[in-house]
C-alpha angles and dihedrals in degrees: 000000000000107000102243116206116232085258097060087044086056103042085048105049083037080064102042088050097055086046089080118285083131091086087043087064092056100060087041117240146305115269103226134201122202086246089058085069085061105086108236126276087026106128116190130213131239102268090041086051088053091047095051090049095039096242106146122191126236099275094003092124094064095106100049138251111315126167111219092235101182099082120127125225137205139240096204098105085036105148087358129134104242128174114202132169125226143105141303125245097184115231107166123014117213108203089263099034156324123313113180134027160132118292111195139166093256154018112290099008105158088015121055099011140027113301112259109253116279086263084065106047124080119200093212117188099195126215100223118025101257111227096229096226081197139336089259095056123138108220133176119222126194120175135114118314118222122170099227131149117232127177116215127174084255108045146348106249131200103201143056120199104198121195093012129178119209131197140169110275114253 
């Protein structure tokens, strides 16, 4: 995946959100599940399955952290309003928060364990900076969807949430 600087995210998801993402407001937005980000009639295997759900076999890290970079992504939710649950892994702090993050399928995705694949990792630039209450935190995030891919030092991701709103999961 090509590295993107902050300036080609934004231009990108600026674009995506003048598109039209406006109506989609309206109507309030799509209710997403982790298995939506995986386009349709992709099956996954076992170990991607694992992976996906952070379940790590007994000697399984023994080859190091390696991120499965071959998933594909879909443009479905493209410039839609979505709302998804899942956990922070904190990018940028703000004085009173963070403010831009990870936001992956379970605890410790990108930290203790391999990355998710790109189709499980959302690049999410909140409104407000969100207080972490703690690192194993369910939180909800609703903003606009955009299929972009964004290199960091911890994963390869395949999706950007603009404007987004977070909360605590409930």
């Amino acid at each position: 995946m090509a590295r993107i600087t902050r300036r080609h995210l934004m231009a990108g998801t600026a674009a995506l959100l003048a598109a039209g993402a406006g109506g989609a407001r309206a109507s309030g937005p799509l209710l997403l599940d982790w298995a939506d980000l995986v386009p349709r009639g992709e099956g996954q295997s076992m170990d991607e399955l694992r992976t996906v759900l952070g379940i790590v076999e007994h000697g399984e890290l023994s080859t190091g952290f390696d991120q499965e970079r071959d998933a594909s992504v879909t443009t479905e939710y493209n410039g839609k309003r979505v709302s998804l649950p899942g956990f922070m892994v904190p990018l940028d702090y703000s004085g009173s928060g963070v403010t831009t993050f990870l936001l992956v399928p379970y605890v410790g995705a990108c930290i203790h364990v391999p990355p998710p694949p790109p189709n499980q990792i959302i690049y999410v630039e909140a409104v407000e900076p969100y207080e972490v209450v703690g690192f194993f935190e369910a939180i909800t995030v609703t903003g606009t969807m955009a299929t972009t891919a964004v290199a960091t030092d911890l994963a390869e991701i395949g999706y950007v949430m603009a404007d987004a709103e977070v909360e605590p999961y409930e």
